[in-house]
BAPABA-910441 format. One record per residue (C-alpha): x, y, z; residue in one letter. Coordinates in steps of 0.5 Angstrom, whole numbers, plus 2048, in hexadecimal, padded with zeros to 3 digits. Each point is the difference from the previous one (the first is absolute). Example, Ala and Ser with C-alpha at 12.3 -4.5 7.8 and 13.67 -1.06 7.14 Angstrom:
BEGIN
<px 819 py 7F7 pz 810 rest A>
<px 802 py 807 pz 7FE rest S>
This chain:
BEGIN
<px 8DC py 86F pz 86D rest X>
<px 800 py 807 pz 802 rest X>
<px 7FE py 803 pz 806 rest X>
<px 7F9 py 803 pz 800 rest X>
<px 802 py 809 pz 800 rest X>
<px 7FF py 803 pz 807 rest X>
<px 7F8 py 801 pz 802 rest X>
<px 7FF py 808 pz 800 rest X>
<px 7FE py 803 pz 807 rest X>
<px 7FC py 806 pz 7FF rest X>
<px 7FF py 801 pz 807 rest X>
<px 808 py 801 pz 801 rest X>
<px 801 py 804 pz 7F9 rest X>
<px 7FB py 804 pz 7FE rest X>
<px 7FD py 805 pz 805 rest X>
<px 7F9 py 800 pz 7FE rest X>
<px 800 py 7FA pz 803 rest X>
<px 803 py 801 pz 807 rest X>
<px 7FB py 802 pz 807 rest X>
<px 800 py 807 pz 802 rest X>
<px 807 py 802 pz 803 rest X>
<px 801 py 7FE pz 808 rest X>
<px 804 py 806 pz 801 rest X>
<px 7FB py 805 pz 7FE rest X>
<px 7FD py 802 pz 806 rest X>
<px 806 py 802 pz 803 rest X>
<px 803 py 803 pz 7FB rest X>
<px 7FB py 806 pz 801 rest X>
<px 803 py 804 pz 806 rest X>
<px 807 py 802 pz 802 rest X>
<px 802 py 7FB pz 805 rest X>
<px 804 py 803 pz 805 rest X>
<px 805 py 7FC pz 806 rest X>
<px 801 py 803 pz 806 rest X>
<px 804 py 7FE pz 806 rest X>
<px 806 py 800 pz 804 rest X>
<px 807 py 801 pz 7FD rest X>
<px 803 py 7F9 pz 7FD rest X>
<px 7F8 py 7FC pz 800 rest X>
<px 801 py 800 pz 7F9 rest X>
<px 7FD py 805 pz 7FB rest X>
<px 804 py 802 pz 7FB rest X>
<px 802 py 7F8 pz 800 rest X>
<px 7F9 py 7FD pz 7FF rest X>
<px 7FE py 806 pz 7FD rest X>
<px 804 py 7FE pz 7FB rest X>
<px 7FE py 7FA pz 7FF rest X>
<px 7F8 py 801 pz 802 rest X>
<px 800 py 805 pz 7F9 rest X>
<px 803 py 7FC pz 7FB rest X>
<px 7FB py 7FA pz 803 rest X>
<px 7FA py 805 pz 7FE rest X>
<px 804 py 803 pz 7FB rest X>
<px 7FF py 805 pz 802 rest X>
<px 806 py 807 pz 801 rest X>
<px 804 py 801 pz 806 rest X>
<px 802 py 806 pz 804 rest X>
<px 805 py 801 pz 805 rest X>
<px 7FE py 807 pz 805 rest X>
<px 806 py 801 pz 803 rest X>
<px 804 py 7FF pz 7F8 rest X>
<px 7FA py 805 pz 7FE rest X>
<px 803 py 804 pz 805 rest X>
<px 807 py 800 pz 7FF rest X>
<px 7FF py 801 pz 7F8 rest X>
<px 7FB py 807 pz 802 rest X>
<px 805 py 802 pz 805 rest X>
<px 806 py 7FF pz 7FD rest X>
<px 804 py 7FD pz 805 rest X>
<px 800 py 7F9 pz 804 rest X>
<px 7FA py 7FF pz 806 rest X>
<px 807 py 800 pz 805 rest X>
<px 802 py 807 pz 7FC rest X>
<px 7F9 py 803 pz 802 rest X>
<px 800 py 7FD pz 808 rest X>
<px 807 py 804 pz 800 rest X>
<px 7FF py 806 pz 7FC rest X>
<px 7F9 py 802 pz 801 rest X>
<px 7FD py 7FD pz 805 rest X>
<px 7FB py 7FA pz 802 rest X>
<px 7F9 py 805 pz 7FF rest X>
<px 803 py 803 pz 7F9 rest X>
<px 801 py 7F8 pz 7FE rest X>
<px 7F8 py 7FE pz 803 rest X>
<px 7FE py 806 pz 7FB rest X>
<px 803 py 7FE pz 7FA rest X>
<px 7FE py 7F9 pz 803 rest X>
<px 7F9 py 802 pz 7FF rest X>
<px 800 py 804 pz 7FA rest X>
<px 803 py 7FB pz 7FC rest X>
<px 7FA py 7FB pz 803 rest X>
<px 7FB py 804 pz 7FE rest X>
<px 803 py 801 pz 7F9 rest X>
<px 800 py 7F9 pz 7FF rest X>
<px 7F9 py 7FE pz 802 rest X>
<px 7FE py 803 pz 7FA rest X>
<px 804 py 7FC pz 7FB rest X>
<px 7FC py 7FA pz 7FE rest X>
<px 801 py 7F9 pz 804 rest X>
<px 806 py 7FE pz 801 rest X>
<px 803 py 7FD pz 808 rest X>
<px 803 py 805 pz 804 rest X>
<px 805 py 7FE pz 806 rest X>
<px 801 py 806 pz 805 rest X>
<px 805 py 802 pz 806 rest X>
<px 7FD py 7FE pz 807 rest X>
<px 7FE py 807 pz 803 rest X>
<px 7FC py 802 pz 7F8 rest X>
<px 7F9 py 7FC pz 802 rest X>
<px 801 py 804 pz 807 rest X>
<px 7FF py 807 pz 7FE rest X>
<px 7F8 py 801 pz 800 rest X>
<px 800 py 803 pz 7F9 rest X>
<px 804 py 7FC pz 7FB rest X>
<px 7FC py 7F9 pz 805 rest X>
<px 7F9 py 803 pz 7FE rest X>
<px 802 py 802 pz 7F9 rest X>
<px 802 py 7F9 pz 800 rest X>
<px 7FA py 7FE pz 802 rest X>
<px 7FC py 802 pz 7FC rest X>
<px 804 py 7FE pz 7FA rest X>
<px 804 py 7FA pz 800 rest X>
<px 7FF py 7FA pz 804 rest X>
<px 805 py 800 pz 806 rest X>
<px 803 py 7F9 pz 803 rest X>
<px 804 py 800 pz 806 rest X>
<px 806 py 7FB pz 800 rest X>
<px 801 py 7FF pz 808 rest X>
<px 805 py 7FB pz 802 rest X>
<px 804 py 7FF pz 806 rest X>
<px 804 py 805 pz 803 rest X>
<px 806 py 7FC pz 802 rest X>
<px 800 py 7FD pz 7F8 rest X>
<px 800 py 807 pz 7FE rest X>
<px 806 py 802 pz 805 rest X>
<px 805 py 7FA pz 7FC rest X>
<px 7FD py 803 pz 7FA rest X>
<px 801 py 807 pz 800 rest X>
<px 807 py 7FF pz 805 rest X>
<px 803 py 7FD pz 7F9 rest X>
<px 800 py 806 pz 7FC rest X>
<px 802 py 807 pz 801 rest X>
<px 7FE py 807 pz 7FD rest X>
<px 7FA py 800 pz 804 rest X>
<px 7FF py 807 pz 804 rest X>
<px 7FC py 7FF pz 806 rest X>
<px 804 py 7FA pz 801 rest X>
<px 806 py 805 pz 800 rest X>
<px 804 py 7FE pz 807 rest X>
<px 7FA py 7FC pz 803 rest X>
<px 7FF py 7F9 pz 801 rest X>
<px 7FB py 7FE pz 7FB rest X>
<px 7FB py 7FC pz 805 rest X>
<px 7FF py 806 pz 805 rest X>
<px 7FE py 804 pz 7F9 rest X>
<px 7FB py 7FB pz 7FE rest X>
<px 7FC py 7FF pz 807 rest X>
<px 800 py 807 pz 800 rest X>
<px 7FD py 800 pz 7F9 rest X>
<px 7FC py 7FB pz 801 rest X>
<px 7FC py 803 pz 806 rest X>
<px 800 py 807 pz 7FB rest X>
<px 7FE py 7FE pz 7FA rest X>
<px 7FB py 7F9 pz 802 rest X>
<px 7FB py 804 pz 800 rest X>
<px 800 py 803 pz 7F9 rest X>
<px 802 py 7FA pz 7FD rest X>
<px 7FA py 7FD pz 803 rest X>
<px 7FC py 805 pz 7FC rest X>
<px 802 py 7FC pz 7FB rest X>
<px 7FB py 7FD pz 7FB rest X>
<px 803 py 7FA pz 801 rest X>
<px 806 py 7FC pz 804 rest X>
<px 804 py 7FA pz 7FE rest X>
<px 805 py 7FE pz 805 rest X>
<px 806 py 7FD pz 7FD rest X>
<px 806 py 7FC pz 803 rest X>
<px 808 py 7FE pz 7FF rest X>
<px 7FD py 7FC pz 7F9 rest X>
<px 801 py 801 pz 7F8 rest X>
<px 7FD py 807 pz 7FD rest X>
<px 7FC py 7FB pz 7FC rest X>
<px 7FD py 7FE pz 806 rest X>
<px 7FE py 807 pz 802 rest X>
<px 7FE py 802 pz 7F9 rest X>
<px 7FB py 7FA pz 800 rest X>
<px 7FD py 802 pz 806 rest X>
<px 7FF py 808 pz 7FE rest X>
<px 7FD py 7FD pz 7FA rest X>
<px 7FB py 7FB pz 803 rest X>
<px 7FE py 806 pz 806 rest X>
<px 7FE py 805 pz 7FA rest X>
<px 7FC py 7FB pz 7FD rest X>
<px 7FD py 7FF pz 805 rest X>
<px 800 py 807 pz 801 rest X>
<px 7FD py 803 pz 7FA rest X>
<px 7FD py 7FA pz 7FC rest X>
<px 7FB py 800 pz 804 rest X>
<px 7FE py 807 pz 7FF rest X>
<px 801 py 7FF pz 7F8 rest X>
<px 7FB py 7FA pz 801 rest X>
<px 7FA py 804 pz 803 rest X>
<px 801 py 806 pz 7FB rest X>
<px 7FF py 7FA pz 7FB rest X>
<px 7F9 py 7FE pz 802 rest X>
<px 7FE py 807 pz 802 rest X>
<px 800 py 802 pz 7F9 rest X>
């Protein structure tokens, strides 16, 4: 006797007979994470684009590839405001690109000019998590210029009480705690559905 071939599942198999793609909806705006140093942005951002399927870009590596030298190099040689203006311009220059999750420094989303551009063409999320978590994160890794001789958390309470309220400016905020990324990323993605299907949805119906 021999067993009976294997029933097709066109469901699984054959696109045609797939439903329409969950992500889609997400993947029609830049999605941009903004917040304090060692919240996550590069890590999760990551992880939240192959998740979409979407490219990922790092500012600060955008940064140092325009400029030549390493982010500590530009603090060092040419100064903090000659960094926040390449910052910006390379912002600019990358919301013009297709969608993809772009990871930013913690001061980019506080310059008013690259937070409206943001704004007004991406999707901006906000990952907030606690100081104190943020300070043994950050405390573990060198190579940050405006931690240079500080203590970590003194710098994080004094960004917080700057940048807070830029980042509240934010179109959407998820906080996040000492878990897994893909616990953050899960929480990024349920907040942009929540987020942006709904407009999606009343588009539909308007039409």
């Amino acid at each position: 006797m021999t067993d009976d071939p294997a029933p097709s599942r066109p469901e699984v198999e054959d696109p045609a007979f797939q439903g329409p793609d969950p992500r889609a909806a997400l993947r029609r705006k830049t999605i941009v994470l903004v917040g304090l140093m060692g919240v996550g942005k590069s890590s999760v951002g990551r992880r939240l684009a192959t998740a979409l399927d979407l490219p990922f870009r790092d500012a600060d590596n955008e940064v140092e590839a325009a400029a030549g030298r390493s982010i500590p190099e530009i603090f060092a040689e040419l100064g903090e405001p000659a960094f926040r203006d390449g910052e910006r311009r390379v912002i600019a220059r990358l919301l013009d690109e297709p969608p993809h999750v772009l990871a930013t420094g913690g001061g980019a989303f506080v310059n008013p000019e690259t937070r409206a551009l943001i704004k007004s063409k991406a999707v901006a999320v906000w990952l907030k998590a606690d100081l104190e978590l943020l300070a043994r994160r950050v405390g573990r890794k060198e190579g940050r210029p405006l931690l240079k001789g500080r203590d970590p958390m003194a710098v994080l309470r004094e960004h917080a009480q700057l940048r807070y309220p830029a980042y509240g400016e934010a179109h959407l905020t998820v906080e996040t705690g000492d878990t897994a990324h893909g616990v953050a990323v899960e929480a990024v993605i349920q907040a942009l559905r929540g987020y942006l299907q709904p407009s999606e949805q009343s588009e539909s119906e308007s039409t």
